[in-house]
PDB file of N, H, CA, C and O in Angstrom:
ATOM      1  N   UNK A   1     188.278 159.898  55.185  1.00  0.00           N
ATOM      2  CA  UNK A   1     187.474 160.453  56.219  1.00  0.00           C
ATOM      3  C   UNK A   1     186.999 159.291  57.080  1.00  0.00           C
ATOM      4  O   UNK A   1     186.639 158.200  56.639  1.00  0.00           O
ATOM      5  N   UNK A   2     187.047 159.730  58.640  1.00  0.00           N
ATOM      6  H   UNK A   2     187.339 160.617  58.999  1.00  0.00           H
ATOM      7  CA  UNK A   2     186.763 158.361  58.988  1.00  0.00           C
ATOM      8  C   UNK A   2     185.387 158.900  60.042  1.00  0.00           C
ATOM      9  O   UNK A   2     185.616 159.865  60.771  1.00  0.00           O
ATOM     10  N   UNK A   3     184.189 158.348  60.082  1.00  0.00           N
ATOM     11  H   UNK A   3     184.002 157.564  59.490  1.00  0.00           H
ATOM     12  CA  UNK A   3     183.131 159.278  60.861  1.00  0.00           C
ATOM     13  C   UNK A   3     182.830 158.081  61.835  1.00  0.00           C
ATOM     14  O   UNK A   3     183.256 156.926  61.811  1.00  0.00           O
ATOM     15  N   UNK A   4     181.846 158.799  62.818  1.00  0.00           N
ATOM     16  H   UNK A   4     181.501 159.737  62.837  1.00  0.00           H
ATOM     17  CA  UNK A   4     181.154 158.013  63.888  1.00  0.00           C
ATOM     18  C   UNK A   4     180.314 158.492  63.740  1.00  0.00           C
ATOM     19  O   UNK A   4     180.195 159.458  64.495  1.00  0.00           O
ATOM     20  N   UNK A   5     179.252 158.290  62.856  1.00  0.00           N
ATOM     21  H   UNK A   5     179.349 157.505  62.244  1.00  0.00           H
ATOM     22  CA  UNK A   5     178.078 159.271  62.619  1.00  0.00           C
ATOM     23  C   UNK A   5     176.266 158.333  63.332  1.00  0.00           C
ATOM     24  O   UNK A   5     176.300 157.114  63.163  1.00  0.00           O
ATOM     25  N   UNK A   6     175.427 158.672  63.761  1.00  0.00           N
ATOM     26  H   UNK A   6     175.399 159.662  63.899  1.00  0.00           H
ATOM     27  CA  UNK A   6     174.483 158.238  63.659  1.00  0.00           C
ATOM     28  C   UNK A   6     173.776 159.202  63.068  1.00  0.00           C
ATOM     29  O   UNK A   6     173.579 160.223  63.727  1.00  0.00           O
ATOM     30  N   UNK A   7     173.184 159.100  61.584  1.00  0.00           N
ATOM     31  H   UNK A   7     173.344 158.270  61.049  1.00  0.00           H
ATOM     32  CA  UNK A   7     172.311 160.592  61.535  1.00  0.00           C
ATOM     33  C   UNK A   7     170.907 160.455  61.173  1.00  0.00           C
ATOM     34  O   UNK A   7     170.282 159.531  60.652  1.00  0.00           O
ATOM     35  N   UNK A   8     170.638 161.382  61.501  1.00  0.00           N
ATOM     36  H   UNK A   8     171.146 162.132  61.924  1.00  0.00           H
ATOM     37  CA  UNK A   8     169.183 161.441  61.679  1.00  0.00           C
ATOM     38  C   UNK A   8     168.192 161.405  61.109  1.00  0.00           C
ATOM     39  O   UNK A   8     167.367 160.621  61.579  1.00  0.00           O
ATOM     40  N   UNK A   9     167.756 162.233  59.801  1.00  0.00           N
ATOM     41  H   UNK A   9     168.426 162.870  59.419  1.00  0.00           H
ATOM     42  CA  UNK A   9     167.507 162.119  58.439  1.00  0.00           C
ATOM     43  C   UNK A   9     167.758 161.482  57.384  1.00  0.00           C
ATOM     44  O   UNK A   9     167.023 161.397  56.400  1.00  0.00           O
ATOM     45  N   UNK A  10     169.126 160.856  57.581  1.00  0.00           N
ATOM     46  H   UNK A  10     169.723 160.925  58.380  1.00  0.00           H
ATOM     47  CA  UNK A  10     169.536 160.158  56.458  1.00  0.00           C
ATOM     48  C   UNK A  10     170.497 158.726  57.100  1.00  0.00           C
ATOM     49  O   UNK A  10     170.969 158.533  58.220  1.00  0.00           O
ATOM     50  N   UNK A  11     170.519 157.981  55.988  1.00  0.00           N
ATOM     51  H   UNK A  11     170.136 158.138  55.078  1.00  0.00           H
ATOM     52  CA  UNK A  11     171.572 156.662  55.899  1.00  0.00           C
ATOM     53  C   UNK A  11     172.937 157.267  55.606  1.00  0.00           C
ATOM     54  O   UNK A  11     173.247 158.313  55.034  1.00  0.00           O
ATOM     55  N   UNK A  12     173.938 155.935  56.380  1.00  0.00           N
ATOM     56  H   UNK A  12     173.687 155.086  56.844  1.00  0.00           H
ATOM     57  CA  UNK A  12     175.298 155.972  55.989  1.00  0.00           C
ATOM     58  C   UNK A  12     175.104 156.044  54.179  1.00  0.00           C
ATOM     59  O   UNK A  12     175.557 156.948  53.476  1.00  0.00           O
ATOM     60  N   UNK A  13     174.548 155.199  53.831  1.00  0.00           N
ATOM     61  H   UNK A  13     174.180 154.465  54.402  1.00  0.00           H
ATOM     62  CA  UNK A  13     174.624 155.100  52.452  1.00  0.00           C
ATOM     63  C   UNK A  13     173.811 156.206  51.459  1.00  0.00           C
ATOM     64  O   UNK A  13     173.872 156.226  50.230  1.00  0.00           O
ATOM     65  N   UNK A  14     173.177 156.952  52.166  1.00  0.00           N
ATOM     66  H   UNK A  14     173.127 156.936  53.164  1.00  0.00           H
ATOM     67  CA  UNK A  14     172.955 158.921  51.887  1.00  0.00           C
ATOM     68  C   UNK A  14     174.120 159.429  51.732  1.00  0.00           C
ATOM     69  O   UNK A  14     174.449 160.098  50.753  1.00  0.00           O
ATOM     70  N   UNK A  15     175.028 159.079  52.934  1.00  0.00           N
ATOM     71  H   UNK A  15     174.761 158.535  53.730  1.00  0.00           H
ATOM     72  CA  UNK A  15     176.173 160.147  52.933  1.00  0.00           C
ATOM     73  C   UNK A  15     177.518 159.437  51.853  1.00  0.00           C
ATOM     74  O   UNK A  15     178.324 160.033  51.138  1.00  0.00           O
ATOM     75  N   UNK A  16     177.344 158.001  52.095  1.00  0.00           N
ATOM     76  H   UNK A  16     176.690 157.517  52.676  1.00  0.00           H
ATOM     77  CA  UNK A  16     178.244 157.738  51.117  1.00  0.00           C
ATOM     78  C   UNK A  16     178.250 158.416  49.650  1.00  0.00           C
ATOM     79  O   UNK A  16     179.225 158.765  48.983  1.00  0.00           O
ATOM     80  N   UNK A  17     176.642 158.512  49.293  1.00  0.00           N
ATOM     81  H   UNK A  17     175.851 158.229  49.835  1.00  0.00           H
ATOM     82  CA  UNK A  17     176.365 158.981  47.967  1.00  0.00           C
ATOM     83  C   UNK A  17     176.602 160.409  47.473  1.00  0.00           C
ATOM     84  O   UNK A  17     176.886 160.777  46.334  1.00  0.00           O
ATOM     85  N   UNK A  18     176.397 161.221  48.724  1.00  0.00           N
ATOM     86  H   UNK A  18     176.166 160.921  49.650  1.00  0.00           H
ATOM     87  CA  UNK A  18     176.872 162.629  48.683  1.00  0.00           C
ATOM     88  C   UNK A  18     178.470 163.111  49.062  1.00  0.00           C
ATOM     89  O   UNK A  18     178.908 164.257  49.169  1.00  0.00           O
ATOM     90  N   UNK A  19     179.321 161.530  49.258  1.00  0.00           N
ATOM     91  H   UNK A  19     178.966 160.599  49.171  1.00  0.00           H
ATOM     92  CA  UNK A  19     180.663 162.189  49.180  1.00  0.00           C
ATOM     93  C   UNK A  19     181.055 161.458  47.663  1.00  0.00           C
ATOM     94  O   UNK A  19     182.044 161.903  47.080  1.00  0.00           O
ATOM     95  N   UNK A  20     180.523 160.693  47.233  1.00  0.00           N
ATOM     96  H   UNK A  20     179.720 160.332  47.707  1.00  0.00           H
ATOM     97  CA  UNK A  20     180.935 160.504  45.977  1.00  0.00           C
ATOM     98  C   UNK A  20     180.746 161.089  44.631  1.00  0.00           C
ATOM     99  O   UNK A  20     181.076 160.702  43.510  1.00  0.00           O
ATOM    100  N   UNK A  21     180.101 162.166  45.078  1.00  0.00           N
ATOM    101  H   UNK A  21     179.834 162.481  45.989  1.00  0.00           H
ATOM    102  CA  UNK A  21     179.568 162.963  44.331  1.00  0.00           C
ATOM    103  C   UNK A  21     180.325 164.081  44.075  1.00  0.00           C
ATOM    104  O   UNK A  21     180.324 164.614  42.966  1.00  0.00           O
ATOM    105  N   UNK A  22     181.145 164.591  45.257  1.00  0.00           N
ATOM    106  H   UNK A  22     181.146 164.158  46.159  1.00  0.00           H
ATOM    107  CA  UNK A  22     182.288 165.293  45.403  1.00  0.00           C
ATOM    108  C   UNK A  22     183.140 165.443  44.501  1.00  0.00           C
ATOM    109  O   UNK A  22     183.344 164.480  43.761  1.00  0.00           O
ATOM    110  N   UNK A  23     183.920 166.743  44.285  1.00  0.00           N
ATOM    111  H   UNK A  23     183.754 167.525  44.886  1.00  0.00           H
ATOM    112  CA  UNK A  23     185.592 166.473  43.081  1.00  0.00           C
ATOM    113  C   UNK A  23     186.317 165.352  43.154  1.00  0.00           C
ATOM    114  O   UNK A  23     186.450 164.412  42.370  1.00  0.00           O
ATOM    115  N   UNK A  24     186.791 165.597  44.265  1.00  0.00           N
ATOM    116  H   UNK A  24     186.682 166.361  44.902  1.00  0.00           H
ATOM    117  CA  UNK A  24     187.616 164.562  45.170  1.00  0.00           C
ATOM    118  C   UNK A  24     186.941 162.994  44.976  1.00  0.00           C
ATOM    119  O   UNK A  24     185.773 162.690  45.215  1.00  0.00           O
ATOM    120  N   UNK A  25     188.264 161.895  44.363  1.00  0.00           N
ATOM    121  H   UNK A  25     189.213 162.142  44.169  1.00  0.00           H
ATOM    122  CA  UNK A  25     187.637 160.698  44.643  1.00  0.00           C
ATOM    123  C   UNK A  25     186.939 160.355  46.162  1.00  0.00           C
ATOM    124  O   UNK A  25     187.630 160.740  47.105  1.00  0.00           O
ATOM    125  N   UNK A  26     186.193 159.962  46.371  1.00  0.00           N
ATOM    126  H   UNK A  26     185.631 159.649  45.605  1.00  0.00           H
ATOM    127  CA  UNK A  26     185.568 159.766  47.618  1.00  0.00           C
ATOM    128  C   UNK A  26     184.844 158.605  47.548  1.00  0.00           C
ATOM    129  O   UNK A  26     183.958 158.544  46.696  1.00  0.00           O
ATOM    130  N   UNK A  27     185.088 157.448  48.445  1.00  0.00           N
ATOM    131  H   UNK A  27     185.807 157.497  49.138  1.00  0.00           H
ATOM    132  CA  UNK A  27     184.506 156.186  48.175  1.00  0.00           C
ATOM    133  C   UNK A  27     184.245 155.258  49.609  1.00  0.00           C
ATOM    134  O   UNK A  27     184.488 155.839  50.667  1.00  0.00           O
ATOM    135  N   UNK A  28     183.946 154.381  49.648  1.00  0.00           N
ATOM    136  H   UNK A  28     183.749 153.908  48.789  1.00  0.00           H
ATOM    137  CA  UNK A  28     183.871 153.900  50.844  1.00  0.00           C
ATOM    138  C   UNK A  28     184.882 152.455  51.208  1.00  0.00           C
ATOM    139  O   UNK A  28     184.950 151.663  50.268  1.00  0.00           O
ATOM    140  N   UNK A  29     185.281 152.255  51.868  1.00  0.00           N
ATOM    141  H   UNK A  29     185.225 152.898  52.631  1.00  0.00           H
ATOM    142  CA  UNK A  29     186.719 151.003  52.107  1.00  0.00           C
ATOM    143  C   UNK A  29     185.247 150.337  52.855  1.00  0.00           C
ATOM    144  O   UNK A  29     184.435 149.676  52.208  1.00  0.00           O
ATOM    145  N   UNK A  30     185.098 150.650  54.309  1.00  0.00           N
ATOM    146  H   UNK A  30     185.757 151.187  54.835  1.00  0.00           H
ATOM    147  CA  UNK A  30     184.112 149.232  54.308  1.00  0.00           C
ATOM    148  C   UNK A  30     182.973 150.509  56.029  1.00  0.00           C
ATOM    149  O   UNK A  30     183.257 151.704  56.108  1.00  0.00           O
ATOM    150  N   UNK A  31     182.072 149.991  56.879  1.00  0.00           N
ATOM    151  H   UNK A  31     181.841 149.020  56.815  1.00  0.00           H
ATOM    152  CA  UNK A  31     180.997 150.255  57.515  1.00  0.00           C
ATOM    153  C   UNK A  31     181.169 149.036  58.900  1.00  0.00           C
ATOM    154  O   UNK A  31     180.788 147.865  58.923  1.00  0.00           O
ATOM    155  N   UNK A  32     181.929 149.889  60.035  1.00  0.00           N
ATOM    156  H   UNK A  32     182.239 150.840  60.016  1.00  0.00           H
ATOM    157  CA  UNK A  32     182.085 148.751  60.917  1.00  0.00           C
ATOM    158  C   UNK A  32     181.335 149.682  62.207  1.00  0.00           C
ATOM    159  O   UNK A  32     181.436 150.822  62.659  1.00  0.00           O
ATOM    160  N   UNK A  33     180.612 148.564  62.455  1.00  0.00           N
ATOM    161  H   UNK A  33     180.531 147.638  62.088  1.00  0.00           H
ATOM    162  CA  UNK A  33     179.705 148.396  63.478  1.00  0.00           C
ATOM    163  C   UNK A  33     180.319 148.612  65.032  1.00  0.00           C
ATOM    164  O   UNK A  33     181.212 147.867  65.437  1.00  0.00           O
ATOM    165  N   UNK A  34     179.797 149.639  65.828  1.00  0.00           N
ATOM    166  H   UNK A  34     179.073 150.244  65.498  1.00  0.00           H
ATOM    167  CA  UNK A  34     180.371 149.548  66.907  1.00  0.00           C
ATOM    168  C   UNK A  34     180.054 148.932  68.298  1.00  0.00           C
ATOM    169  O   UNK A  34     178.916 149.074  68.745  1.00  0.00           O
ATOM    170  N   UNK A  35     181.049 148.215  69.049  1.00  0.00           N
ATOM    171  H   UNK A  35     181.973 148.100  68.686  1.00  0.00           H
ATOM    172  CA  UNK A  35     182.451 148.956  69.090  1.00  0.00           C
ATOM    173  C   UNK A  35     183.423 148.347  67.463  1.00  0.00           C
ATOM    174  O   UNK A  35     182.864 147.616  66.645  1.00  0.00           O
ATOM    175  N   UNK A  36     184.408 148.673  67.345  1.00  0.00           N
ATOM    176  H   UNK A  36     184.861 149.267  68.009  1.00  0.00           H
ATOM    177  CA  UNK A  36     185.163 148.586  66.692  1.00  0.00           C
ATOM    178  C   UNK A  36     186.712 148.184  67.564  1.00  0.00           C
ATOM    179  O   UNK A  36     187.321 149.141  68.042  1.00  0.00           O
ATOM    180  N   UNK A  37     187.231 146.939  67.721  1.00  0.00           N
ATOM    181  H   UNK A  37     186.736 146.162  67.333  1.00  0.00           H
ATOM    182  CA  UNK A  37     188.407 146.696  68.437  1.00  0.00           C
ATOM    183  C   UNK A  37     189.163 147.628  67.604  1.00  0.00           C
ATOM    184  O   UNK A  37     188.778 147.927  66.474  1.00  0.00           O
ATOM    185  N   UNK A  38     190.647 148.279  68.337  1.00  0.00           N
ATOM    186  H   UNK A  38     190.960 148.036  69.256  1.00  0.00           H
ATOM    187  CA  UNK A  38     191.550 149.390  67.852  1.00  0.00           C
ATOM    188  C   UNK A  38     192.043 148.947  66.425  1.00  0.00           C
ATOM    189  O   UNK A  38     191.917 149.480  65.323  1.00  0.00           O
ATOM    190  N   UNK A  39     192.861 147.375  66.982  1.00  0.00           N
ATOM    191  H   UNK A  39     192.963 146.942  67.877  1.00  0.00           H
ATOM    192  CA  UNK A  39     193.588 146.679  65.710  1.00  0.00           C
ATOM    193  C   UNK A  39     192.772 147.026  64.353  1.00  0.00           C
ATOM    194  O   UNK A  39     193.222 147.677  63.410  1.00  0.00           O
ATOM    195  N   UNK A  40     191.661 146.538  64.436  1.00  0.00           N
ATOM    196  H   UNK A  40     191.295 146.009  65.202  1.00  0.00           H
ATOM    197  CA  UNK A  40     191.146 146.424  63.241  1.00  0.00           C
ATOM    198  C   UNK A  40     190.206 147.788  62.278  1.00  0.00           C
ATOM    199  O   UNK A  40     189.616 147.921  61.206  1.00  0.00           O
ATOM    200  N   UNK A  41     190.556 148.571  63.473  1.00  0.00           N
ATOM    201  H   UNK A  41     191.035 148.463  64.344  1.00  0.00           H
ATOM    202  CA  UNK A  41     189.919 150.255  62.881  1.00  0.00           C
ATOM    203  C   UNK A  41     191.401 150.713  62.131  1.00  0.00           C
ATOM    204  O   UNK A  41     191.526 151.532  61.220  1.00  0.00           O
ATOM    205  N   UNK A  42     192.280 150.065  62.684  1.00  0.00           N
ATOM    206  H   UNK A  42     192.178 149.399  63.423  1.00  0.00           H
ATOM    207  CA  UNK A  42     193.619 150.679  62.367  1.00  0.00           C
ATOM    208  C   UNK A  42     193.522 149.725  61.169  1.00  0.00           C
ATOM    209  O   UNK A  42     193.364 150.413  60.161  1.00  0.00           O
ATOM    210  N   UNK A  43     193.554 148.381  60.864  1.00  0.00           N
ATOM    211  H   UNK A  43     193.683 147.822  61.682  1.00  0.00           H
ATOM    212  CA  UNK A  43     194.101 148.096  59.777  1.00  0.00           C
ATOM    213  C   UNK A  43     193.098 148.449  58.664  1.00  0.00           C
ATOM    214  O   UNK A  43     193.426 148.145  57.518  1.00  0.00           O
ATOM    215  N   UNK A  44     192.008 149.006  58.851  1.00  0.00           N
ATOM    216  H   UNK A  44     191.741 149.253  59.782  1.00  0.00           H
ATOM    217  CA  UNK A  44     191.052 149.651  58.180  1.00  0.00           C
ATOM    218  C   UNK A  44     191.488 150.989  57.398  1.00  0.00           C
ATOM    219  O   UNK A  44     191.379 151.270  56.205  1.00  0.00           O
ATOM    220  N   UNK A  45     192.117 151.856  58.678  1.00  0.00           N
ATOM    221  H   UNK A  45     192.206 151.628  59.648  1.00  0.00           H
ATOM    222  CA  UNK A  45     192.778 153.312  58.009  1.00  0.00           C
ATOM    223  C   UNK A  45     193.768 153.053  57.064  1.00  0.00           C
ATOM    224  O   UNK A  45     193.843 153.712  56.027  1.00  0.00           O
ATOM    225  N   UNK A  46     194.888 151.725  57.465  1.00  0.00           N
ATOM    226  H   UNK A  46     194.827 151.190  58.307  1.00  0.00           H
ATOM    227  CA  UNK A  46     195.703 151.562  56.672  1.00  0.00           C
ATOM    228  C   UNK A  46     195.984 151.633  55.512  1.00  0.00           C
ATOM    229  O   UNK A  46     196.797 152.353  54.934  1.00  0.00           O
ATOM    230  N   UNK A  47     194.782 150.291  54.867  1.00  0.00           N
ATOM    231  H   UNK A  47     194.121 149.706  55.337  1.00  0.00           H
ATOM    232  CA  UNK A  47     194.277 149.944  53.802  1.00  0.00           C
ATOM    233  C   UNK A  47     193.592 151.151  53.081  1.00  0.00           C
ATOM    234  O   UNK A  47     193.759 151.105  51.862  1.00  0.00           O
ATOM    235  N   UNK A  48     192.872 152.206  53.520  1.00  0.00           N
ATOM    236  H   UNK A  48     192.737 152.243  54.511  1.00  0.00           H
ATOM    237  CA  UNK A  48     192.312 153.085  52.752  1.00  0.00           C
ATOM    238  C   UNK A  48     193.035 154.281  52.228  1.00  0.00           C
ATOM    239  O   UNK A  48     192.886 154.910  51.180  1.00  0.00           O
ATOM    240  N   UNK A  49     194.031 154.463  53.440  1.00  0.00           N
ATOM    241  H   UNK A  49     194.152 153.953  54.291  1.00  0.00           H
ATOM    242  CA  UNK A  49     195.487 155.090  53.263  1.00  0.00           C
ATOM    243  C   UNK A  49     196.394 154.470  51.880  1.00  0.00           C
ATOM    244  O   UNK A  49     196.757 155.023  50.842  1.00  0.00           O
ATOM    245  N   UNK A  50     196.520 153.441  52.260  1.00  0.00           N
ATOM    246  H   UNK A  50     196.226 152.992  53.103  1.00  0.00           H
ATOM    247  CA  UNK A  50     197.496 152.628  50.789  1.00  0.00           C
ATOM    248  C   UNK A  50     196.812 152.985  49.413  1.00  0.00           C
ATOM    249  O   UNK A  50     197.395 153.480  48.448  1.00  0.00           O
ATOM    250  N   UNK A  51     195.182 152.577  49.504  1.00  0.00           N
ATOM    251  H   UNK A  51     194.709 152.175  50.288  1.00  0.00           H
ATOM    252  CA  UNK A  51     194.106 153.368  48.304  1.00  0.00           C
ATOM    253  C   UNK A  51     194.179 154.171  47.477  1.00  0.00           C
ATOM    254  O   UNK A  51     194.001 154.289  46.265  1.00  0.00           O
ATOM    255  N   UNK A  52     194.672 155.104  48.873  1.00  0.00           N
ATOM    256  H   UNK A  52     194.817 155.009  49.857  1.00  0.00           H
ATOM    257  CA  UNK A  52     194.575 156.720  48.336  1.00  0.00           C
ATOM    258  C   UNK A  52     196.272 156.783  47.672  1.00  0.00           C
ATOM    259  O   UNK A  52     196.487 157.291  46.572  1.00  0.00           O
ATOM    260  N   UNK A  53     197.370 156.194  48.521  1.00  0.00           N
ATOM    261  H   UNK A  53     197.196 155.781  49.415  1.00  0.00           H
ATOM    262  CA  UNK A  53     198.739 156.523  47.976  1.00  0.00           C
ATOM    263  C   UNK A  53     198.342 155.775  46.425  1.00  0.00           C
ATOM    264  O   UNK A  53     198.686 156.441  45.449  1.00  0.00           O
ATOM    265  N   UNK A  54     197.881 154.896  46.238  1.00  0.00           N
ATOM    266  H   UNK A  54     197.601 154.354  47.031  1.00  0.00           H
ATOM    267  CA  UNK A  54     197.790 154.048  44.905  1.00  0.00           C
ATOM    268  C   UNK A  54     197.094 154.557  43.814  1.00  0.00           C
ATOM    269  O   UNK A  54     197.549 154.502  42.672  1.00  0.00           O
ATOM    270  N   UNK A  55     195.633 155.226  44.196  1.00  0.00           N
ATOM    271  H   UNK A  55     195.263 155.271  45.124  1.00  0.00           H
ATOM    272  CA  UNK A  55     195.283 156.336  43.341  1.00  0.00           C
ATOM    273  C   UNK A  55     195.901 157.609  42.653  1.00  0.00           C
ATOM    274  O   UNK A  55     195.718 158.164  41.570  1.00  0.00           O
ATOM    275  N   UNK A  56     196.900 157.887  44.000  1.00  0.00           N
ATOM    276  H   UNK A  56     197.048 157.435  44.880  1.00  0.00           H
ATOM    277  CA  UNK A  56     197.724 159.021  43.522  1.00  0.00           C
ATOM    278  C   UNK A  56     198.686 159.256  42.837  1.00  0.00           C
ATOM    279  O   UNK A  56     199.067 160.315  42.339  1.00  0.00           O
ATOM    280  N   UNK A  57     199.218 157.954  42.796  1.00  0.00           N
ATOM    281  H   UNK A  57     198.909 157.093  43.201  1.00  0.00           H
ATOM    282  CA  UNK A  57     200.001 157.450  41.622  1.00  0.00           C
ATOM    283  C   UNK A  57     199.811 157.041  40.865  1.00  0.00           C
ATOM    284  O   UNK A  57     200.809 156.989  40.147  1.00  0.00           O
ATOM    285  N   UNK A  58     198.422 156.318  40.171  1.00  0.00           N
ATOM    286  H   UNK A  58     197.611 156.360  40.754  1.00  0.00           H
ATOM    287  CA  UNK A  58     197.602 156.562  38.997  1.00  0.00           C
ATOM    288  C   UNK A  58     197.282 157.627  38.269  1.00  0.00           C
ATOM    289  O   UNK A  58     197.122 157.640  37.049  1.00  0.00           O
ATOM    290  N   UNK A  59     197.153 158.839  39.268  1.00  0.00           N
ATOM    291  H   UNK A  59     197.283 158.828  40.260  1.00  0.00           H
ATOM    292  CA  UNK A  59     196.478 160.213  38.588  1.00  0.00           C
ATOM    293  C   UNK A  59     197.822 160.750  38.465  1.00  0.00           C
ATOM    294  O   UNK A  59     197.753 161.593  37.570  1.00  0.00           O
ATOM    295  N   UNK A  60     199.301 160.674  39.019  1.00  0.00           N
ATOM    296  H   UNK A  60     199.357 159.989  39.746  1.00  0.00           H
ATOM    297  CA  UNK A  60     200.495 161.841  38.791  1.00  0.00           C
ATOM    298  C   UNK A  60     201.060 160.816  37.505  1.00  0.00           C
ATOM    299  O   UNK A  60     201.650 161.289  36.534  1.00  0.00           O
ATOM    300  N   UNK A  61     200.826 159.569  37.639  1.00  0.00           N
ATOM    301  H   UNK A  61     200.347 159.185  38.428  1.00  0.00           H
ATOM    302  CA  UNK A  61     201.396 158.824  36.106  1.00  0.00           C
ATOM    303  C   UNK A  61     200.142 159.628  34.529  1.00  0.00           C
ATOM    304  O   UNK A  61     200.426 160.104  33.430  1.00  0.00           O
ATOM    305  N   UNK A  62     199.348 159.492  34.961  1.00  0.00           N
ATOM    306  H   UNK A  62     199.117 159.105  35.854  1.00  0.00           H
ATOM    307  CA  UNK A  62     197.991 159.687  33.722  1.00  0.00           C
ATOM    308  C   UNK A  62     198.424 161.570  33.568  1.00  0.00           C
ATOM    309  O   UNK A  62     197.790 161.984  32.598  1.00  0.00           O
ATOM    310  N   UNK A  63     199.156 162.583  34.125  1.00  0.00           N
ATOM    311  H   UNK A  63     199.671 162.246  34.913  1.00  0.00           H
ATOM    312  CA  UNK A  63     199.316 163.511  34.233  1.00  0.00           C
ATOM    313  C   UNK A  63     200.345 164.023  33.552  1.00  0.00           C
ATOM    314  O   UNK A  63     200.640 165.139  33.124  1.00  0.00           O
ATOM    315  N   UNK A  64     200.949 162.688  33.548  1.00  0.00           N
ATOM    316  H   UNK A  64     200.710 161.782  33.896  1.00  0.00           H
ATOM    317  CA  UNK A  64     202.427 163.053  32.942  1.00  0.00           C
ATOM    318  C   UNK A  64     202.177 162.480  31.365  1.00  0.00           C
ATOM    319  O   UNK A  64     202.774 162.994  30.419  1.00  0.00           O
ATOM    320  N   UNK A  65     201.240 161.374  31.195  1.00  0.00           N
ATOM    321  H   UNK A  65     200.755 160.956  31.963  1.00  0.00           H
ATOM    322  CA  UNK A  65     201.354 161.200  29.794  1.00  0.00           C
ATOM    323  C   UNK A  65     200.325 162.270  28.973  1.00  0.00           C
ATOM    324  O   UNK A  65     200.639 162.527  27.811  1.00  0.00           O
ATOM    325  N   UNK A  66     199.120 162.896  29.528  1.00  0.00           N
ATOM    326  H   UNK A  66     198.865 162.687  30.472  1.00  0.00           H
ATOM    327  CA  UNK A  66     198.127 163.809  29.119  1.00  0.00           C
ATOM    328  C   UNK A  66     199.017 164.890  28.596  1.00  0.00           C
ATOM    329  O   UNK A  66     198.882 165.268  27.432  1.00  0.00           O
ATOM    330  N   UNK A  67     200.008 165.461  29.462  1.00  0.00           N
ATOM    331  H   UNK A  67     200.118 165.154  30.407  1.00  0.00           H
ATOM    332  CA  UNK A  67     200.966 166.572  29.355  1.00  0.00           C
ATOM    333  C   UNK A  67     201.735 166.329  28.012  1.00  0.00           C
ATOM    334  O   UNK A  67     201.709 167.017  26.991  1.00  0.00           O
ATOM    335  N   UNK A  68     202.516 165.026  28.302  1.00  0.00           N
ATOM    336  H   UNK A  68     202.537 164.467  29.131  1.00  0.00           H
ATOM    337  CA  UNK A  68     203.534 164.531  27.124  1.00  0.00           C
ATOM    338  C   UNK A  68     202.306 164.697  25.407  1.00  0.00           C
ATOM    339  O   UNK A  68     202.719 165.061  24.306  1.00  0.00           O
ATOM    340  N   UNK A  69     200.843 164.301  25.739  1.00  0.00           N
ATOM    341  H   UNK A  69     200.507 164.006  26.634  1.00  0.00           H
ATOM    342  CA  UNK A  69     200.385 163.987  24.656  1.00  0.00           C
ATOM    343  C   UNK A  69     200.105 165.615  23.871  1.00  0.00           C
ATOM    344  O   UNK A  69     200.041 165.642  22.642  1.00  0.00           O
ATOM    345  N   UNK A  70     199.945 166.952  24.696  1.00  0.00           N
ATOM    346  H   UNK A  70     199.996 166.929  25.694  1.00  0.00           H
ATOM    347  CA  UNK A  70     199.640 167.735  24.567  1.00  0.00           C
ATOM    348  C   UNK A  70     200.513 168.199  23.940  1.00  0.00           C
ATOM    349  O   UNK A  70     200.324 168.939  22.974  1.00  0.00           O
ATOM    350  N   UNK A  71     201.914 167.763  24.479  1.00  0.00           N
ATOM    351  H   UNK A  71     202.067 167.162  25.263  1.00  0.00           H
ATOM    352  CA  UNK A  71     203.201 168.451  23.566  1.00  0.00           C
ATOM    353  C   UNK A  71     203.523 168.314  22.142  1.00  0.00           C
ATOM    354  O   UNK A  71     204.374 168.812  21.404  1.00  0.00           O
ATOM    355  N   UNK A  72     202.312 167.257  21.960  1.00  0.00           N
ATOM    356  H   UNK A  72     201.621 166.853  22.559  1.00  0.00           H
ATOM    357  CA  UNK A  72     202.946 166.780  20.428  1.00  0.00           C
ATOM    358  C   UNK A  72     201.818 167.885  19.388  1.00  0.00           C
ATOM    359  O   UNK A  72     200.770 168.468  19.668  1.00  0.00           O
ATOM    360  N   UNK A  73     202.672 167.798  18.077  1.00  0.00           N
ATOM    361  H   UNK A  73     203.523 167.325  17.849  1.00  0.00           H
ATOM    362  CA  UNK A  73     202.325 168.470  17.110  1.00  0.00           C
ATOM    363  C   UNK A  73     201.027 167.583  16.738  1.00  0.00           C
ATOM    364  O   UNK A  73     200.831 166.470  17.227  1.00  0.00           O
ATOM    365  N   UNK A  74     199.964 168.359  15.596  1.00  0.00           N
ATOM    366  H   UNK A  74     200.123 169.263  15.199  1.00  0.00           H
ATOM    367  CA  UNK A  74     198.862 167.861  15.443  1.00  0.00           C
ATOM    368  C   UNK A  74     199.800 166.412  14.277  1.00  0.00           C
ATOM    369  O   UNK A  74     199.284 165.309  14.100  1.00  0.00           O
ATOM    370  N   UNK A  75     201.374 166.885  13.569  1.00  0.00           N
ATOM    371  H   UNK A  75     201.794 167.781  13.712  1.00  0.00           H
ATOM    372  CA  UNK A  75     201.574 165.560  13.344  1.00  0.00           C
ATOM    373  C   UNK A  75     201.848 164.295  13.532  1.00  0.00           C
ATOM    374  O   UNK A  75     201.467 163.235  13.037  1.00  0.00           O
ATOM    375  N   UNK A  76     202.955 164.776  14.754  1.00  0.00           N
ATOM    376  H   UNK A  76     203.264 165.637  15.156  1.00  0.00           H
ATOM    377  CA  UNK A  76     202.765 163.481  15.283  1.00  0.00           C
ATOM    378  C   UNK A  76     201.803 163.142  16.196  1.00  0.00           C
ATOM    379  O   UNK A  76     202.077 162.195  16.933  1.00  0.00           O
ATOM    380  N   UNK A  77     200.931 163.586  16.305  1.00  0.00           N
ATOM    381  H   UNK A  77     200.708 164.355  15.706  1.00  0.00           H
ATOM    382  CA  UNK A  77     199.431 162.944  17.245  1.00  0.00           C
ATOM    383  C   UNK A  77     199.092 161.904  16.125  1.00  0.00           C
ATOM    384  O   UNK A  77     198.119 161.160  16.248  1.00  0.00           O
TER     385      UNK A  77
END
């Protein structure tokens, strides 16, 4: 998620806390001050993009061995 928020009641770091709280991993990559030159908003999305592909292949690997472990008999567990 990428916001331009100023809010009113609360801190960025309010809202950080209430998306991490979420199902969904939800975390923060980094808090850039505006303006923001393009390059570096972009290599920002990038990096949080790569995150998320890297997480997701942590959780479809951990999915496949949970599954495999389920298949086994209480003997060979």
């Amino acid at each position: 998620m990428l916001l331009d928020v100023r809010p009113q009641d609360s801190s960025g770091l309010d809202l950080q806390r209430s998306c991490a709280g979420a199902d969904d991993a939800a975390g923060t990559i980094d808090f850039l001050q505006k303006p923001v030159p393009p390059k570096k908003l972009l290599e920002h999305i990038r990096e949080a993009l790569e995150i998320d592909r890297q997480a997701r292949t942590v959780a479809a690997q951990r999915a496949v061995v949970v599954e495999g472990i389920a298949r086994l008999t209480w003997r060979e567990r």
